[in-house]
N, C-alpha and C positions, 0 to 999 in steps of 0.2 A: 151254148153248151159249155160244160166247166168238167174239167179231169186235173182229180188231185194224185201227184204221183209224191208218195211218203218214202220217205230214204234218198238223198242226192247224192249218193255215190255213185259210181260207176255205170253200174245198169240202169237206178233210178234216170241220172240226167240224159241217159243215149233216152231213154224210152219219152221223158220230155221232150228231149231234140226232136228228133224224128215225128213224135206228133206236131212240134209247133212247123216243122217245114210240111208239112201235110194240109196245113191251113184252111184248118174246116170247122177247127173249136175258139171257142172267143175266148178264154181265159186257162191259162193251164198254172198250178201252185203245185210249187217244187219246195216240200214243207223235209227239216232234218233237224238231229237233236243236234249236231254241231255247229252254235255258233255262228255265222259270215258263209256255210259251205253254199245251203240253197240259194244266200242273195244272192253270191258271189258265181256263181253257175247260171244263175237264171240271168243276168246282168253280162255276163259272157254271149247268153242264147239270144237277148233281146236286140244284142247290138249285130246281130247277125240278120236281124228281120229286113233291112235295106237292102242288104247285098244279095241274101238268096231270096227275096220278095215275099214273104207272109205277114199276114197280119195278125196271128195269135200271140197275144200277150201273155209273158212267163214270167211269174213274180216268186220270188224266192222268200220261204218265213221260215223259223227257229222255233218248232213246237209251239207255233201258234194256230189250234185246230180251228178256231174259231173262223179263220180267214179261209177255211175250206170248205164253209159253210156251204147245201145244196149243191155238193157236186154231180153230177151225174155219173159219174166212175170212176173210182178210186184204186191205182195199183198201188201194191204194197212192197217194196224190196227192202223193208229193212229188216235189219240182224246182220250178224258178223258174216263176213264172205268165207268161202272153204282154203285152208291152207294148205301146202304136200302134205302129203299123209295123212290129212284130215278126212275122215269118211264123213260122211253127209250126217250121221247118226250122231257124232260127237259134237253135232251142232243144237240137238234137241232142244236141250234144258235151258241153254243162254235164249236162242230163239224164240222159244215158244211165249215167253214171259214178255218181249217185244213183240211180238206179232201179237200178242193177247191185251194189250196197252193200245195197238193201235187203232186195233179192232174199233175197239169200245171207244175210244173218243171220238175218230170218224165218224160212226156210225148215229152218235150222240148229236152230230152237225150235220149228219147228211141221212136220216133216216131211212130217205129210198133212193139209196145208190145201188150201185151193181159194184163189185168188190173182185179183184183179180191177184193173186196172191203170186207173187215171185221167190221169194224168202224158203231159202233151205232150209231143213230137208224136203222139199216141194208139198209132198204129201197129206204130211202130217199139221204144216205149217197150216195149209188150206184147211184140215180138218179143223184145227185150232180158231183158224178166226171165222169157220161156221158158227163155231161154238158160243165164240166171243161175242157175235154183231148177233142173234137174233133173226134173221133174214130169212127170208126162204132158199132153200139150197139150191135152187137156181140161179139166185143173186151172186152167191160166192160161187168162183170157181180159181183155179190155178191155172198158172204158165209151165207146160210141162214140153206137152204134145209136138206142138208149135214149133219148137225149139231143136226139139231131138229128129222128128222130121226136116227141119230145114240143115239139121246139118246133114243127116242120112240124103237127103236128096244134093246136097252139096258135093258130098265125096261122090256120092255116081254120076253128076256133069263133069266132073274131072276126069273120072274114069273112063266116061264113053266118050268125051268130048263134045258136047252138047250142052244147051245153055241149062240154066236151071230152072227156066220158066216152063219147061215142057217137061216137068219130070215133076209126076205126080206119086203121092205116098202116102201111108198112113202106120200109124205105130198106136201100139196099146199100153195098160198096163202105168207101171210106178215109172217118175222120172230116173234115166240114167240104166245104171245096170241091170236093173230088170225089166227094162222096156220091153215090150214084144214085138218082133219085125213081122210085118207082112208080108213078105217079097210076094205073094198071089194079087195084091193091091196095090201092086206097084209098074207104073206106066210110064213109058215116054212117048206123049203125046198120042196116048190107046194104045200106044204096041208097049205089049211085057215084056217088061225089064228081062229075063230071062230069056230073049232074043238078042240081046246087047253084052250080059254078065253070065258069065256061067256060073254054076253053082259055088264053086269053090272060092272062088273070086269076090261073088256076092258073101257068100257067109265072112270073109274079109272085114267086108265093107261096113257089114252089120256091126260086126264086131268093136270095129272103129267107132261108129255111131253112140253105143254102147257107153263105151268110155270115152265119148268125146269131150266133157267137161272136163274129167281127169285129165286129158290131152294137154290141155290148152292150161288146166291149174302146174302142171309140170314143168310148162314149155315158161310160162310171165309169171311162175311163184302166185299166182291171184287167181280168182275165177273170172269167166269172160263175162263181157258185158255189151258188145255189139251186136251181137245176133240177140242173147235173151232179152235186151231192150227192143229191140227192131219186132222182137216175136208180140212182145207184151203190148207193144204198141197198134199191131196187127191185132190182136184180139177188141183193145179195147174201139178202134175204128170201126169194126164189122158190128160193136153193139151200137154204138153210137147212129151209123151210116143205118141201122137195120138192114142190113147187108144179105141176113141168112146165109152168112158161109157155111162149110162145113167144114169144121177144125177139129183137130182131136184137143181135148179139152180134160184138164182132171176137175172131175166132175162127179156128184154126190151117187150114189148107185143103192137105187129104192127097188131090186129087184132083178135089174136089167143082167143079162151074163151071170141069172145065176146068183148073184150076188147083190149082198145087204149090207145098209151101215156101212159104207167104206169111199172114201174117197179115191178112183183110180182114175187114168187115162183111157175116153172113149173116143169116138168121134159124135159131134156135136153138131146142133143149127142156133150159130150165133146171132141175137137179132137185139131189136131194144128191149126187151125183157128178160136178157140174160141169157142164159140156156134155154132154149125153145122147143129145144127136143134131142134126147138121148137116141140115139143111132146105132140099134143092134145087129150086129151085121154074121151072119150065117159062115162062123166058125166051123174049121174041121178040128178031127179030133186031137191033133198035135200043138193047136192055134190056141184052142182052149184050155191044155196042157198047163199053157207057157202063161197064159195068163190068169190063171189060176195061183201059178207061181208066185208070180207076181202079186198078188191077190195078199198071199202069206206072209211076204218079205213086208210089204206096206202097212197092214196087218200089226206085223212084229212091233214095227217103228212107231205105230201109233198107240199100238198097247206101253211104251214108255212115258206117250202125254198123258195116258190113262191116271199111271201109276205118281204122275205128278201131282193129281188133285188140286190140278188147276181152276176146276169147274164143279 
């Protein structure tokens, strides 16, 4: 098994780390436009193989795609990270033109890979490099879901005191502010959450969830990089493992909810052929409300890569 993870900044290398102490893929390439960053990180990771005990080898290249040749799943996080006051939208136009560069060469070395997009504005980013690789929309999807869930189920083990292993969740919808909560699908350990939180307290929480990137770009001036690697890394193991999780996943929507042409957040059956199955789950009328919402905001941001004629 081989996973190229493009961009070694922050999130790329957590998402490298984490699979190579996972120790299940033989070869992992940690490829960046700067220079000494991917050796120099991968050569960091390597020398860690003794101490924490794995045997996945991590090699670090400088836009060298060729070395990335046949990999079986490739995460993408590069582009510029969000700074304060940066809305995810002001990242369009620099992004899209990297994400559309990576596309196309990966894709050139590794024809039938499975392709997992990090790179803000999340959405739009994935729609871009559907566009870019050629694939079938299965093959691409995005790191949305994963992320905004693990934090949403983070803040209610803090709140109820309970670990986070038993607290089960699921979100819809565009990454960040217009995600859509489910608190109806939300469990600790089969008992609703709404036996633990009470409403007011939950809408809180949500709310937190929500703007939980913004949190944490406010709190370190930068965007985080441990959970969204640890998330990216979780997706790309369940195709690899053909796991069939079920993850919410931003994911191509030929129909499903209603909805055409659009890349949002569902839940998904992750396996080795990428998306295995879109997961449409019996919305009420307030649920479908919000992720319709959602639907327009995504929507908007995407009609900007439109207007780039990029394609």
């Amino acid at each position: 098994m081989k996973v190229t993870v493009v961009g070694a900044g922050n999130v790329g290398a957590t998402c490298a780390n984490v699979l190579a102490h996972r120790d299940f893929i033989n070869e992992i390439i940690l490829l960046d436009i700067k220079e000494g960053t991917a050796e120099g990180k991968s050569l960091d990771m390597w020398q860690t193989a003794p101490v924490n005990y794995y045997s996945t080898k991590v090699t670090g290249v400088t836009n060298d795609y060729p070395a990335t040749a046949d990999s079986d799943v490739v995460v993408i996080t590069s582009g510029l990270p969000r700074k304060p006051g940066m809305s995810r939208d002001d990242l369009i136009a620099t992004n899209a033109n990297i994400v559309k560069s990576v596309t196309e060469q990966i894709v050139k070395h590794s024809p039938n890979t499975i392709v997992i997009v990090v790179s803000n504005p999340l959405d739009v980013m994935t729609y871009c490099s559907y566009l870019a690789s050629g694939l079938d929309s299965k093959k691409v999807m995005g790191m949305a879901g994963v992320l905004d869930t693990a934090r949403y189920r983070a803040f209610l083990a803090t709140e109820i005191g309970v670990s986070p292993k038993d607290i089960q969740a699921l979100l819809l919808g565009g990454h960040g502010d217009t995600m859509v909560p489910l608190p109806r699908f939300t469990t600790v350990s089969g008992i609703p959450i709404t036996d633990f939180v009470g409403e007011e307290r939950l809408n809180e929480i949500i709310k937190r969830a929500q703007g939980g990137g913004g949190e944490i770009v406010n709190l370190l001036g930068t965007s985080a990089w441990y959970a969204p690697g640890a998330a990216a890394a979780q997706m790309t193991e369940a195709i690899l493992k053909d796991e069939k999780r079920i993850l919410p996943v931003c994911a191509w929507l030929q129909g499903e909810y209603g909805m055409k042409d659009i890349y949002l957040g569902v839940p998904v059956v992750l396996g080795k052929n990428g998306i295995e199955k879109i997961i449409e789950l019996n919305l009420n009328e307030a649920e479908m409300a919000m992720l319709k919402e959602s639907a327009v905001a995504v929507r908007g941001v995407c009609g900007v890569l439109d207007t780039m004629k990029l394609f």
